[in-house]
N, C-alpha and C positions, 0 to 999 in steps of 0.2 A: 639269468646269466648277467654277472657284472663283466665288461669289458675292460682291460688292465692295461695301459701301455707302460711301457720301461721307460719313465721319464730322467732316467739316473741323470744323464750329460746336460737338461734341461736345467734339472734341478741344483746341479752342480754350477751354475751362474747367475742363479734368481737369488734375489735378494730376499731373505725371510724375518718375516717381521712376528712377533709372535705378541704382541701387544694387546693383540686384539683378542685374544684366548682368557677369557675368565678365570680367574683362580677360584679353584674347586671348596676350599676352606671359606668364602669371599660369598658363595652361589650356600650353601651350607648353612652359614650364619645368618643369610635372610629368612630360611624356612625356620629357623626354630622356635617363632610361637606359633605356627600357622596347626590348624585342626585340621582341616577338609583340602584334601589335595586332587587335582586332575594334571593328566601328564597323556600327549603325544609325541608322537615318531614323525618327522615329515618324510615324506615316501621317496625312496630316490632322493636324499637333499638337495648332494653336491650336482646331481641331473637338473636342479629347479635354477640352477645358478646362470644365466646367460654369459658365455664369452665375449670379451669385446672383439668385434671385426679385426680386429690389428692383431690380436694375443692367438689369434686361431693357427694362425700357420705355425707358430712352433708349437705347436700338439701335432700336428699332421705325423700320420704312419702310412705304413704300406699295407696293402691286403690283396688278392687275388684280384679285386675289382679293379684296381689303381688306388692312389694316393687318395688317403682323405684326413680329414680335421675335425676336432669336437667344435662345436659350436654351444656346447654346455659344458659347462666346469667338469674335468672327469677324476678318476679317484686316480692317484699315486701323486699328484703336483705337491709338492712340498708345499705352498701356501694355500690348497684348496683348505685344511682346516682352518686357517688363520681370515679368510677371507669368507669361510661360512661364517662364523664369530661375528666375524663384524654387520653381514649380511642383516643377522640375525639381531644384531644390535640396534639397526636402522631401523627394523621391522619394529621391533616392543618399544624402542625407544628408553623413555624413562614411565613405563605403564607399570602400574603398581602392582603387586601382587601375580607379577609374571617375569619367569625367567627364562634362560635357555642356554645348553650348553650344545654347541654343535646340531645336532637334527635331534634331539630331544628338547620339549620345550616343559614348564611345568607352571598352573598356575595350582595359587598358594592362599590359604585366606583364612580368617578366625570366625566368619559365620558367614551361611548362605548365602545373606545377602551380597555380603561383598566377593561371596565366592561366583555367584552368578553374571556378577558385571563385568568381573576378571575377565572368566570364561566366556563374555558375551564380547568381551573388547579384542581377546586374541581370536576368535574366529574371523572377528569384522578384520582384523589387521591381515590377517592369513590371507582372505578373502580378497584385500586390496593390492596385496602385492602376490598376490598370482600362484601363493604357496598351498601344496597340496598334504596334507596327511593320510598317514595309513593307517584305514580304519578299524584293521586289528590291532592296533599297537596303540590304544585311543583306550584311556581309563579316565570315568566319571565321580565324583565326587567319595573319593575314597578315605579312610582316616589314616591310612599309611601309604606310601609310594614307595618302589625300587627306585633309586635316579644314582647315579655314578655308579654303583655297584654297593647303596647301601639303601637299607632300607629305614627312611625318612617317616616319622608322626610326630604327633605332639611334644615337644621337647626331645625328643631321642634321635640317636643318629647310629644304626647299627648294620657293623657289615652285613652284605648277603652271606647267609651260610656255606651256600654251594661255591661260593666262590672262594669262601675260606678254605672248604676241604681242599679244593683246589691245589691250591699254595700249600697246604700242610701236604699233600700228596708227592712234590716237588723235591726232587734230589737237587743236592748243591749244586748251581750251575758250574760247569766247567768250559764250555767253549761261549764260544760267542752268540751263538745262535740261542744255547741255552739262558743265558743272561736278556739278551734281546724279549725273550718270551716272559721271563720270569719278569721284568721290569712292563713289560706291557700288562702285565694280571696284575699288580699290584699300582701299575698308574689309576686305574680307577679303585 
């Protein structure tokens, strides 16, 4: 069970900064000579994220119990993805052959060897700053990966199919909701 709160009036005064969000073309162009791929999910991301003391009272909601606050990043903040990004930027740094878009991470490499240091250097980083994966979502030196919604190897970059039927399944959007959806399937 993911817990949701209505941040709408929150988010309607926070400043959003979106700088920190990697361009998807940007993350794309660095896999295209790589052979040998591995790719994790960190479990709960935006859960890994620690609030600061000050930022907690505006999360505060109400419940049966009385009032309470996250004290972990929780999902609806309008800059929790812009703040995972970055998060996640400080963690890999400028570490070769590893990248990460939001709570997917992927290392990248043109032989073992330097597949193995990648993947030996993102565990040690995970490991340092407190970050957890989930160990189904944890794929080992494979010669193609899913990542954004396409399937990634050796020079090729080609949508997921299930997600094509998807979209060809798709009547013209006509309200807003429809559109809404239709642009979220096709952002990745």
């Amino acid at each position: 069970m993911r817990l949701c709160i209505d941040f709408r009036k929150l988010n309607a005064v926070t400043v959003f900064d979106a700088k920190n969000i990697p361009r998807q073309e940007d993350l794309f162009n660095q896999l295209s000579h790589a052979t040998i791929f591995s790719s994790c999910d960190l479990c709960k991301a935006y859960w890994q994220v620690p609030l600061h003391p000050e930022s907690r009272k505006y999360t505060a909601f109400q419940t049966p119990l009385g009032l309470m606050q996250w004290v972990r990043m929780p999902f609806g903040l309008d800059t929790a993805p812009a703040t995972f990004c970055w998060l996640m930027r400080l963690v890999i740094g400028q570490t070769p052959d590893l990248l990460s878009y939001f709570g997917d991470t992927l290392v990248f490499a043109t032989s073992w060897q330097q597949h193995i240091v990648a993947l030996r250097s993102l565990l040690v980083l995970l490991r340092r700053h407190g970050l957890h994966v989930n160990p189904s979502k944890v794929s080992i030196g494979g010669s193609s990966v899913e990542f954004l919604g396409h399937m990634v190897s050796s020079g090729t970059l080609v949508p997921v199919q299930k997600k094509m039927d998807k979209m060809l399944q798709l009547s013209v959007p006509v309200k807003k909701k429809e559109v809404r959806r239709l642009l979220g399937l096709v952002d990745y």
